[in-house]
mmCIF file of the N, C-alpha and C atoms, coordinates in Angstrom:
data_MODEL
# 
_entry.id   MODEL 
# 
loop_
_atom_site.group_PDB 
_atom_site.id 
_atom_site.type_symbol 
_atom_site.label_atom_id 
_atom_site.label_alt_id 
_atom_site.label_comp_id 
_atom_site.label_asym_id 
_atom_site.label_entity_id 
_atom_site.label_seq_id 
_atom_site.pdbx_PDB_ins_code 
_atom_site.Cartn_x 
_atom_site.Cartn_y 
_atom_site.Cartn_z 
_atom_site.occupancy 
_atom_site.B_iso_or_equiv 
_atom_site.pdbx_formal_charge 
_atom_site.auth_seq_id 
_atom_site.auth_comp_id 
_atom_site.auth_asym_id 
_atom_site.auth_atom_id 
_atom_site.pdbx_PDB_model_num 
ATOM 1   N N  . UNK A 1 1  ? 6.281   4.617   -2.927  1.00 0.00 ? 1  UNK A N  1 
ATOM 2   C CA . UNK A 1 1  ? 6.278   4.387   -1.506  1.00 0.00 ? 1  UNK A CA 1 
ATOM 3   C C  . UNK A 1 1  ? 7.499   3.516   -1.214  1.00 0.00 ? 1  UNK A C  1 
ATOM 4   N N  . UNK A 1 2  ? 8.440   4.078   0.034   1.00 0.00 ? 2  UNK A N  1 
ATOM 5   C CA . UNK A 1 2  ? 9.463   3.507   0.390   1.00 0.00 ? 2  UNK A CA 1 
ATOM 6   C C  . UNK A 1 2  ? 8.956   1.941   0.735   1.00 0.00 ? 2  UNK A C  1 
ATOM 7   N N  . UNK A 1 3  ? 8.636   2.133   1.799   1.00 0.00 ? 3  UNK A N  1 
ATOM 8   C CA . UNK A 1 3  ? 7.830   0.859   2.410   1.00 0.00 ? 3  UNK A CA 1 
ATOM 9   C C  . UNK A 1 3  ? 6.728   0.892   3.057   1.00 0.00 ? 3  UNK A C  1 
ATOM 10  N N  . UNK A 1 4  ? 5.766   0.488   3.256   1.00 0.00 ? 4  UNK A N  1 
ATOM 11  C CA . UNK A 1 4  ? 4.573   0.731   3.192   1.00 0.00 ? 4  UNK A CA 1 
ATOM 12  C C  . UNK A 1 4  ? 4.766   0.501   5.129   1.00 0.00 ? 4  UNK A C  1 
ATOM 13  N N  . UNK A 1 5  ? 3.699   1.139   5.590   1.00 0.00 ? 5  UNK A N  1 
ATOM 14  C CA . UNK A 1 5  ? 3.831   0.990   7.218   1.00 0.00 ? 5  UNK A CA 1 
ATOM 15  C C  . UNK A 1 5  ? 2.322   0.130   7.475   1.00 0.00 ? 5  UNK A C  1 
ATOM 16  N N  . UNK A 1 6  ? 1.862   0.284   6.736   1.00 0.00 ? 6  UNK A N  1 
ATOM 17  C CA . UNK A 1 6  ? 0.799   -0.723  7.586   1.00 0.00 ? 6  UNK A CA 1 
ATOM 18  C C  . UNK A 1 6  ? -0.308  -0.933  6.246   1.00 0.00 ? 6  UNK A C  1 
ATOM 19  N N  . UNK A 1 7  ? -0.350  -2.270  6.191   1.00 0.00 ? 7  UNK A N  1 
ATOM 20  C CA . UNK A 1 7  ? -1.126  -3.004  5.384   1.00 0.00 ? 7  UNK A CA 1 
ATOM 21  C C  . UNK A 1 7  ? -2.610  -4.082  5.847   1.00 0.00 ? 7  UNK A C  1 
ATOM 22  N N  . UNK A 1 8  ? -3.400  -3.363  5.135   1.00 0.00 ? 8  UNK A N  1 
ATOM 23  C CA . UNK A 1 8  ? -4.684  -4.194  5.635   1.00 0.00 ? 8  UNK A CA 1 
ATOM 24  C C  . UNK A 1 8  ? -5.214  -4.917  4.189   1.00 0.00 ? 8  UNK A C  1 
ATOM 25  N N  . UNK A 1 9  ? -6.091  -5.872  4.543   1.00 0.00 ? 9  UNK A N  1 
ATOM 26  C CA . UNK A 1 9  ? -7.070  -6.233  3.531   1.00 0.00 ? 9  UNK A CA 1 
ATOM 27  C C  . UNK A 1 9  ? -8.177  -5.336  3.286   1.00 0.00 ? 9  UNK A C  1 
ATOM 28  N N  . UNK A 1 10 ? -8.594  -5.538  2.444   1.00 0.00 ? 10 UNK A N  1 
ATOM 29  C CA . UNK A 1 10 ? -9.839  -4.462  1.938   1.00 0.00 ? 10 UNK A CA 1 
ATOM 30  C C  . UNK A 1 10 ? -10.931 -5.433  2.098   1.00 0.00 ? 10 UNK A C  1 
ATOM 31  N N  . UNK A 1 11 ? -11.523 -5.562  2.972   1.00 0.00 ? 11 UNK A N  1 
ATOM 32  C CA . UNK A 1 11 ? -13.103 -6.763  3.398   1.00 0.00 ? 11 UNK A CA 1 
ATOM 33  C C  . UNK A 1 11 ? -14.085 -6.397  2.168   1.00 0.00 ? 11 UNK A C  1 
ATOM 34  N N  . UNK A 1 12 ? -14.014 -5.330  2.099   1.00 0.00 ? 12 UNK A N  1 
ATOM 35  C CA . UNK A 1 12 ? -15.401 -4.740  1.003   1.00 0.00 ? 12 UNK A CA 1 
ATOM 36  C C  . UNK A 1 12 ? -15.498 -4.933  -0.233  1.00 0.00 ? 12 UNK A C  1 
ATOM 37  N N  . UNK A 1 13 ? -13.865 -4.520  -0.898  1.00 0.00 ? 13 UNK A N  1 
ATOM 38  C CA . UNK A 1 13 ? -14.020 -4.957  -2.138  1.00 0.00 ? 13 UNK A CA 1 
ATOM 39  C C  . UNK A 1 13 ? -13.059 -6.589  -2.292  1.00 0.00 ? 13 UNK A C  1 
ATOM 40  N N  . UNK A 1 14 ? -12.901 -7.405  -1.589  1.00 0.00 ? 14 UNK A N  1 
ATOM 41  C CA . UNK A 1 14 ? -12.046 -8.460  -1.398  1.00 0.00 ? 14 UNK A CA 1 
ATOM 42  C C  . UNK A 1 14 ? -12.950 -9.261  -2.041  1.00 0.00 ? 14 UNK A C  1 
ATOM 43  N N  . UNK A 1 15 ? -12.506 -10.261 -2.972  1.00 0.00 ? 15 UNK A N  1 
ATOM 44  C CA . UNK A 1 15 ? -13.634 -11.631 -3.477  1.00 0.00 ? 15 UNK A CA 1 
ATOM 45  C C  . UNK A 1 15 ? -12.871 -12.804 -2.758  1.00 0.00 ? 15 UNK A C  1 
ATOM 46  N N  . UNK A 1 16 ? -13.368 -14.238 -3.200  1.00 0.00 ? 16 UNK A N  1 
ATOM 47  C CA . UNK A 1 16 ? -12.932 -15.501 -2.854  1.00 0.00 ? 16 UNK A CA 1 
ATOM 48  C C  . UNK A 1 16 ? -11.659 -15.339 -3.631  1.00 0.00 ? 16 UNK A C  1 
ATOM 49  N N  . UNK A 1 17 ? -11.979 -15.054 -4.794  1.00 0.00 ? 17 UNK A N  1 
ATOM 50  C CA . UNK A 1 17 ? -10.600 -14.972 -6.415  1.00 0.00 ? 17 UNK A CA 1 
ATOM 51  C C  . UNK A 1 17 ? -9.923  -13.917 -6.031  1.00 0.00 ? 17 UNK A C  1 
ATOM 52  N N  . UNK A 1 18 ? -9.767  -12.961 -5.471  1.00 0.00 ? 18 UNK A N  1 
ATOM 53  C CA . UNK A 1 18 ? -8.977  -11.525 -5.429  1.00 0.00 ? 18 UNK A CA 1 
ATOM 54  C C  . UNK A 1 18 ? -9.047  -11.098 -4.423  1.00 0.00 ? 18 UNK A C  1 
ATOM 55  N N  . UNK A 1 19 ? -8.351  -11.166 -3.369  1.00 0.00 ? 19 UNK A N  1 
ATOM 56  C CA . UNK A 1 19 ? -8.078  -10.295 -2.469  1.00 0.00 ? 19 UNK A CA 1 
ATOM 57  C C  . UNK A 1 19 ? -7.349  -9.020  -2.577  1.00 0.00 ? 19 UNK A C  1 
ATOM 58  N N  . UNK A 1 20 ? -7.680  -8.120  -2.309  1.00 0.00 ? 20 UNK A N  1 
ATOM 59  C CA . UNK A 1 20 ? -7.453  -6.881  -1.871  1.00 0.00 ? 20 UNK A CA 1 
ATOM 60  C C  . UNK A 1 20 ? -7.077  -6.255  -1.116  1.00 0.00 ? 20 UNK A C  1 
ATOM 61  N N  . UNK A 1 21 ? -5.713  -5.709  -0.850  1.00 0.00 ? 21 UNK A N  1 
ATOM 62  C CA . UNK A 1 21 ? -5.306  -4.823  0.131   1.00 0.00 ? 21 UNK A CA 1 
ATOM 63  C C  . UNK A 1 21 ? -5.037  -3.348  -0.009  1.00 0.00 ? 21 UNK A C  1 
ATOM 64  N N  . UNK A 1 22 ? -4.868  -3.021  1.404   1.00 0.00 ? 22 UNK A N  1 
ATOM 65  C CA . UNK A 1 22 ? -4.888  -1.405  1.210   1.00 0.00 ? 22 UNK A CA 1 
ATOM 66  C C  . UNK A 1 22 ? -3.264  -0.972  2.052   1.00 0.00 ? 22 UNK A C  1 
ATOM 67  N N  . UNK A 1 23 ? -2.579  -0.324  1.597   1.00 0.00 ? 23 UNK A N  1 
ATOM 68  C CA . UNK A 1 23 ? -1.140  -0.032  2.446   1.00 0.00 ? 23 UNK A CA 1 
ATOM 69  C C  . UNK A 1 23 ? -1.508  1.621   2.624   1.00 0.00 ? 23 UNK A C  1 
ATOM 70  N N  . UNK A 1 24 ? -0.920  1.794   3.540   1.00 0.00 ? 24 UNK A N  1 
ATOM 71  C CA . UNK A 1 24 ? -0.288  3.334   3.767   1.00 0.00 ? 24 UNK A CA 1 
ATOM 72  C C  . UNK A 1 24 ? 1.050   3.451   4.471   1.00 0.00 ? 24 UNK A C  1 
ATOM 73  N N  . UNK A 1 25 ? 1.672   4.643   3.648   1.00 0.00 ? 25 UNK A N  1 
ATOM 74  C CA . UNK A 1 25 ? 3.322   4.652   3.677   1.00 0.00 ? 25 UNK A CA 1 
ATOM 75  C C  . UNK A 1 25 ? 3.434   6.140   3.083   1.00 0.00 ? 25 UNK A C  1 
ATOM 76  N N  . UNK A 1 26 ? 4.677   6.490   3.446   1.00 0.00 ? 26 UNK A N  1 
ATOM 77  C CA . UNK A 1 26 ? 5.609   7.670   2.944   1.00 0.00 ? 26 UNK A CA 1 
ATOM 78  C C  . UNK A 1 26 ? 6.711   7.242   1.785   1.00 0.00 ? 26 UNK A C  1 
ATOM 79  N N  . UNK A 1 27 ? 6.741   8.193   0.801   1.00 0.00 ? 27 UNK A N  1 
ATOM 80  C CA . UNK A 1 27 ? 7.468   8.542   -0.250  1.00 0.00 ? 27 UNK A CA 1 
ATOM 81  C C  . UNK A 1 27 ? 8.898   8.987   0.570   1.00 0.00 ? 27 UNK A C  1 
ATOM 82  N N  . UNK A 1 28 ? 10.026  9.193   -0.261  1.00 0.00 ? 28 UNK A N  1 
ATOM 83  C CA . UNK A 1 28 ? 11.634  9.511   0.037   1.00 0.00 ? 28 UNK A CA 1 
ATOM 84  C C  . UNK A 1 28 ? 11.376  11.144  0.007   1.00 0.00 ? 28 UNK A C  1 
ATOM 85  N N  . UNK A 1 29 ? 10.224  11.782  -0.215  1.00 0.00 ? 29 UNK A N  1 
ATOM 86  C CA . UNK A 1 29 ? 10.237  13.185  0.094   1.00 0.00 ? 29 UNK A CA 1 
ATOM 87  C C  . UNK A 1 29 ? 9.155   12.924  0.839   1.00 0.00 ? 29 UNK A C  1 
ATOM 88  N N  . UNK A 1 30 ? 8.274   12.389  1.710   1.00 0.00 ? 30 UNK A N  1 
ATOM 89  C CA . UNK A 1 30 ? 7.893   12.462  2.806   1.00 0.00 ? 30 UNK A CA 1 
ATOM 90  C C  . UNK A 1 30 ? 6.384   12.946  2.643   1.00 0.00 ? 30 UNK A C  1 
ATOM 91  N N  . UNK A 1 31 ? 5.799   12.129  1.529   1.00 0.00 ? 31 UNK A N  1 
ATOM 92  C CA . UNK A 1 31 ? 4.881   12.487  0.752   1.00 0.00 ? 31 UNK A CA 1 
ATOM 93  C C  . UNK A 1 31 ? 3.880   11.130  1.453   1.00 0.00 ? 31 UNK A C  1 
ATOM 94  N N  . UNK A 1 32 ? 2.608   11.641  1.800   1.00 0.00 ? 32 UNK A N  1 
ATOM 95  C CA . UNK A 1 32 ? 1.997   9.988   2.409   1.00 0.00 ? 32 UNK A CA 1 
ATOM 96  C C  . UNK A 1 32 ? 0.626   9.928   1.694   1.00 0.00 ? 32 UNK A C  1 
ATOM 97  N N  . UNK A 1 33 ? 0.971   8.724   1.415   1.00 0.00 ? 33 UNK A N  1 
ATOM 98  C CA . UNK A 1 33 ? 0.044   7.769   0.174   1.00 0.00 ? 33 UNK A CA 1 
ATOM 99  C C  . UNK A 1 33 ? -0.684  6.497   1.028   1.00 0.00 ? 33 UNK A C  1 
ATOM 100 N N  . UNK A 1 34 ? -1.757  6.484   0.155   1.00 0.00 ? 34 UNK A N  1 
ATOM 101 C CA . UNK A 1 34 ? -2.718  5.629   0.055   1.00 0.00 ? 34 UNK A CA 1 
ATOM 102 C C  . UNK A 1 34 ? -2.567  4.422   -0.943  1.00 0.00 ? 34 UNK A C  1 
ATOM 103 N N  . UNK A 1 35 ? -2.251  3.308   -0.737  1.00 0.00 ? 35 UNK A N  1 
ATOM 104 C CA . UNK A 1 35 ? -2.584  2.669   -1.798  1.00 0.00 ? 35 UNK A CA 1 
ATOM 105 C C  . UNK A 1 35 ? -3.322  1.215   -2.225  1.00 0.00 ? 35 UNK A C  1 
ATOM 106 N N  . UNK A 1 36 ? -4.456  1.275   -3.185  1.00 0.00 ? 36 UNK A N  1 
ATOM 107 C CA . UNK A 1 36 ? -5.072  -0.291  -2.744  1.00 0.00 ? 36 UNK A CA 1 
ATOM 108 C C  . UNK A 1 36 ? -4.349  -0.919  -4.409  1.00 0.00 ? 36 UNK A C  1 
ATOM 109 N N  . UNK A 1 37 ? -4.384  -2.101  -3.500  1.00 0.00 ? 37 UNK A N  1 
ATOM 110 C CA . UNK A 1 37 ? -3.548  -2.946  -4.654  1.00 0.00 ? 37 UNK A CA 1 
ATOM 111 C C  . UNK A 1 37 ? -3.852  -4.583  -4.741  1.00 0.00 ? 37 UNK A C  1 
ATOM 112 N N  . UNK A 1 38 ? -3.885  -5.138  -5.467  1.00 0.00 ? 38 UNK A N  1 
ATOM 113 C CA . UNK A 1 38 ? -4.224  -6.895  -5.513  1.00 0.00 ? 38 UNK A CA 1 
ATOM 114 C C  . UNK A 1 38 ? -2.531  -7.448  -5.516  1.00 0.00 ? 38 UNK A C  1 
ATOM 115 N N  . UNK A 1 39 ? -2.740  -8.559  -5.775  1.00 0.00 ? 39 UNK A N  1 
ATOM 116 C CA . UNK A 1 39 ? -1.398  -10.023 -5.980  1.00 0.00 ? 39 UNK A CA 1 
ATOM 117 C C  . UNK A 1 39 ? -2.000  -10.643 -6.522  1.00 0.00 ? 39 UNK A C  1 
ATOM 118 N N  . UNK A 1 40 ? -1.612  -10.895 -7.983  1.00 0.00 ? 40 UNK A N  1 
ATOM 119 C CA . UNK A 1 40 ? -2.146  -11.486 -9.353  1.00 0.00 ? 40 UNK A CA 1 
ATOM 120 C C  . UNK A 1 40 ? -0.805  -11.963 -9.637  1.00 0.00 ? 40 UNK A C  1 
ATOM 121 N N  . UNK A 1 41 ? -0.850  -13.341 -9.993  1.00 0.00 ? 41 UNK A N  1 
ATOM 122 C CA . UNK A 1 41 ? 0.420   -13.922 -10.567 1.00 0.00 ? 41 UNK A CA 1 
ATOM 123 C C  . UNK A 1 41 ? 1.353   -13.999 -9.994  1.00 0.00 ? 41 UNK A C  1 
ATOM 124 N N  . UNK A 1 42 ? 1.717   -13.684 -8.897  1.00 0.00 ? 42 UNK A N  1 
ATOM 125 C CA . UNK A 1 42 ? 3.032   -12.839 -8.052  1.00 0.00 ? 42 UNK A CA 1 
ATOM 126 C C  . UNK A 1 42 ? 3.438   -11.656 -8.362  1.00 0.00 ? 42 UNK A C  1 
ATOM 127 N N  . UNK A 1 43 ? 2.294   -11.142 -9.253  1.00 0.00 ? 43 UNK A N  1 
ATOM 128 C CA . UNK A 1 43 ? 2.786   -9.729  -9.171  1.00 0.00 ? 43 UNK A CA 1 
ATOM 129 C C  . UNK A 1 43 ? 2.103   -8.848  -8.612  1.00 0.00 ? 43 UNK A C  1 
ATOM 130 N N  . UNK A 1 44 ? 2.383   -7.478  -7.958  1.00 0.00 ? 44 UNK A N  1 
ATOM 131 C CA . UNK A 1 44 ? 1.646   -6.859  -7.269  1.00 0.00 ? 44 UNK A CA 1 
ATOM 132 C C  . UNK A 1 44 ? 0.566   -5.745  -8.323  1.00 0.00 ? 44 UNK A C  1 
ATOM 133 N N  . UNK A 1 45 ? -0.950  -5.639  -8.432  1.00 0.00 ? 45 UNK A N  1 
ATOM 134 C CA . UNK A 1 45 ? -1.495  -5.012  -9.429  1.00 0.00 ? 45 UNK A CA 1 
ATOM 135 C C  . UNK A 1 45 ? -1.725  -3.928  -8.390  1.00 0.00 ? 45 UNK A C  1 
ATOM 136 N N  . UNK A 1 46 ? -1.293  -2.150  -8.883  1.00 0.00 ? 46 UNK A N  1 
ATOM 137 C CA . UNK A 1 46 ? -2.202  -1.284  -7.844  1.00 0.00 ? 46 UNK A CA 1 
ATOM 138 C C  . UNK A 1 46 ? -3.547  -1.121  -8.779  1.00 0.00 ? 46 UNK A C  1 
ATOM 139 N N  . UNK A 1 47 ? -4.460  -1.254  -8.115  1.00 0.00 ? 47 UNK A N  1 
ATOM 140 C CA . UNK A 1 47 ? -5.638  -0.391  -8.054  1.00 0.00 ? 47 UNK A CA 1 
ATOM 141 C C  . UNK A 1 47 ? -5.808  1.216   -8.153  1.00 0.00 ? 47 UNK A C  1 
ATOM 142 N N  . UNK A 1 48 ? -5.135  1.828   -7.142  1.00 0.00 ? 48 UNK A N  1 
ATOM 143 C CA . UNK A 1 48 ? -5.658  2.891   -6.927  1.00 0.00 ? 48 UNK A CA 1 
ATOM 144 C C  . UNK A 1 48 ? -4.300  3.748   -5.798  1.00 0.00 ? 48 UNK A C  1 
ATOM 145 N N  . UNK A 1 49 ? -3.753  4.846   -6.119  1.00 0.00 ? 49 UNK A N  1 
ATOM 146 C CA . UNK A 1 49 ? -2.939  5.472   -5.396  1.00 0.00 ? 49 UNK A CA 1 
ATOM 147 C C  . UNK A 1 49 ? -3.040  7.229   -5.288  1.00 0.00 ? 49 UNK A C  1 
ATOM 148 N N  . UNK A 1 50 ? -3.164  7.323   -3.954  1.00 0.00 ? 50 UNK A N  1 
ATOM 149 C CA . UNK A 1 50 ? -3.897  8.702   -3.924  1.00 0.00 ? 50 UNK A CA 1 
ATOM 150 C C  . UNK A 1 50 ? -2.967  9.084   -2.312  1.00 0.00 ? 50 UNK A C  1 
ATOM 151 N N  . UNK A 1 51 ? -2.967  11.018  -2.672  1.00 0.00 ? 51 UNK A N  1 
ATOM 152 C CA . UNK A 1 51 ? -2.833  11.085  -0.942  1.00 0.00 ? 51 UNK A CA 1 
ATOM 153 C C  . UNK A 1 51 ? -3.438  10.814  -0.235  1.00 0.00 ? 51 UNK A C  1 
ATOM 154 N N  . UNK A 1 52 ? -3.111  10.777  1.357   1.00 0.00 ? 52 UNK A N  1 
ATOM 155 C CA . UNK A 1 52 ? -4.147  10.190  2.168   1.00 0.00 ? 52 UNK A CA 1 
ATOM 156 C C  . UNK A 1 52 ? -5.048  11.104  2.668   1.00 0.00 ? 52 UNK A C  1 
ATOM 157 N N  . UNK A 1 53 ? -6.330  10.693  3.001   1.00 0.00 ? 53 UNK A N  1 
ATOM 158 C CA . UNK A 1 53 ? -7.422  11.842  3.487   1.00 0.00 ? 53 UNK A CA 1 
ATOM 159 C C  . UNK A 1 53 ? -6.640  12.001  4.601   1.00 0.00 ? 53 UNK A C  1 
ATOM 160 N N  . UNK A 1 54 ? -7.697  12.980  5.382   1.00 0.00 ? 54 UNK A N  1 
ATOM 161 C CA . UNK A 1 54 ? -7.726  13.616  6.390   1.00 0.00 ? 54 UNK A CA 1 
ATOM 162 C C  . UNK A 1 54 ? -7.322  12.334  7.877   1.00 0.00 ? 54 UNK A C  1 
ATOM 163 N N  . UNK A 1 55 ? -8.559  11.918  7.817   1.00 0.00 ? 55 UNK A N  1 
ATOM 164 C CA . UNK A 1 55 ? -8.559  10.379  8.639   1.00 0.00 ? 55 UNK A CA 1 
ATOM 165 C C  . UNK A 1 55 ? -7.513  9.512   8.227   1.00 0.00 ? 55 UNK A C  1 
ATOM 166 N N  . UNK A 1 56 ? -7.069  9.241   7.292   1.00 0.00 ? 56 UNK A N  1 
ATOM 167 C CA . UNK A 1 56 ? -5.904  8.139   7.063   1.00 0.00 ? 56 UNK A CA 1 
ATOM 168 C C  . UNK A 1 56 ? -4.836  8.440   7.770   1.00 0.00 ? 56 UNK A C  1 
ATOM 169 N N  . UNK A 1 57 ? -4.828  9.950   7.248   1.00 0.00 ? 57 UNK A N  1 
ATOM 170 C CA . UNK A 1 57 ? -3.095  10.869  8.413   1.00 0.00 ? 57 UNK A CA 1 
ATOM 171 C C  . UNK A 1 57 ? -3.132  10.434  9.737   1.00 0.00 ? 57 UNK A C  1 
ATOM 172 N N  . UNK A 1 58 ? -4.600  10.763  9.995   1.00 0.00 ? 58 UNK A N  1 
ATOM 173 C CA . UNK A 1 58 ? -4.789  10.611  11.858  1.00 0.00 ? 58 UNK A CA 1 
ATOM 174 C C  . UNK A 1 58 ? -4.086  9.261   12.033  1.00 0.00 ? 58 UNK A C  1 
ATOM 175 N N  . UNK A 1 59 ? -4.881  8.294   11.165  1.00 0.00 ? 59 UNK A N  1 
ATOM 176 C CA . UNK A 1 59 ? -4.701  7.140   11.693  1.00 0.00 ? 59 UNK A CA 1 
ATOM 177 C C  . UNK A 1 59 ? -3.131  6.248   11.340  1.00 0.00 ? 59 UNK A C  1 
ATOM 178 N N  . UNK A 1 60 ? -2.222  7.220   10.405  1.00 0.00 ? 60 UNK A N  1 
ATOM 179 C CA . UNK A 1 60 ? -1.114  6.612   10.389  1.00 0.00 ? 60 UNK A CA 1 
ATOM 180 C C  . UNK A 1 60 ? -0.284  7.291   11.535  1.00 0.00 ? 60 UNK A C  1 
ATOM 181 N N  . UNK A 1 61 ? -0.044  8.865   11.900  1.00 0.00 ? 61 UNK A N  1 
ATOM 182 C CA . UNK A 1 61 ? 0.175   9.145   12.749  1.00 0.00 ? 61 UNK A CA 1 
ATOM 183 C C  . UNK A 1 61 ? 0.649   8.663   14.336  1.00 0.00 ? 61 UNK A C  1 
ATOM 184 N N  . UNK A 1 62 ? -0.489  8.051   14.651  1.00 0.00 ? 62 UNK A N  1 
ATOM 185 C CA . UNK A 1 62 ? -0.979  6.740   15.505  1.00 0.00 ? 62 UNK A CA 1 
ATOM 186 C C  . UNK A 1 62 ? -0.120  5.860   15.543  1.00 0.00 ? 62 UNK A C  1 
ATOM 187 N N  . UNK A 1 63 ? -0.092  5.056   14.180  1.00 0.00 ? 63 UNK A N  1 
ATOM 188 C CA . UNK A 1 63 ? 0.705   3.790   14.090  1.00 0.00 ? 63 UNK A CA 1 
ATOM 189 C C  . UNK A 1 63 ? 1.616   4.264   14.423  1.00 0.00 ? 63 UNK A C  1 
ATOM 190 N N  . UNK A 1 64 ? 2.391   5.141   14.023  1.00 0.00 ? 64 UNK A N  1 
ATOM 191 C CA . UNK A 1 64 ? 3.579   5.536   13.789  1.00 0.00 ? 64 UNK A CA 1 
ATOM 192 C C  . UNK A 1 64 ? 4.327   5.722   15.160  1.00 0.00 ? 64 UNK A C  1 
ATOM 193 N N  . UNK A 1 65 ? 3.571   6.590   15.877  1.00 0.00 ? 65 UNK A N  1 
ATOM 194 C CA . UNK A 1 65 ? 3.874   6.743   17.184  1.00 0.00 ? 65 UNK A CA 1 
ATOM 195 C C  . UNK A 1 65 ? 3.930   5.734   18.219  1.00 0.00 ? 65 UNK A C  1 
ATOM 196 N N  . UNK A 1 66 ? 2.948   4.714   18.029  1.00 0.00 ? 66 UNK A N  1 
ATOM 197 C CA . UNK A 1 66 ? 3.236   3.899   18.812  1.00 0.00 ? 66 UNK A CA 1 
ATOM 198 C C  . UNK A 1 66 ? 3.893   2.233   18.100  1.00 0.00 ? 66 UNK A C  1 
ATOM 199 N N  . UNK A 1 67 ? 4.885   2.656   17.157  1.00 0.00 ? 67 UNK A N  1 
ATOM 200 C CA . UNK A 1 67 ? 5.798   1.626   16.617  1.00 0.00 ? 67 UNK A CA 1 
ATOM 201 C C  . UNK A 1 67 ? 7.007   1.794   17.181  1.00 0.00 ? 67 UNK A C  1 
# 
């Protein structure tokens, strides 16, 4: 992911010790990803990187348009 367009926390799986976030962003071929990831150490750990569902598109779409 080039740069991620919009980054949230993850409330659900978030602890006191680990917070959790979730980004969604486009690849340099225009490929759009999902990705949840922690900050351990200063470094960034992913979790989990997948295309985006159905609903994620909608909802980056959205952002996108009105950025």
């Amino acid at each position: 992911m080039n740069e991620p367009f919009a980054v949230v926390q993850d409330l659900k799986h978030s602890t006191s010790r680990e917070p959790r976030l979730q980004a969604l962003g486009k690849t340099k071929s225009n490929r759009r990803l999902f990705t949840a990831f922690t900050i351990r150490d200063k470094k960034i750990r992913i979790i989990s990187v997948r295309d985006m569902s159905n609903k994620e598109e909608k909802e980056y779409e959205k952002l996108e348009r009105n950025s």
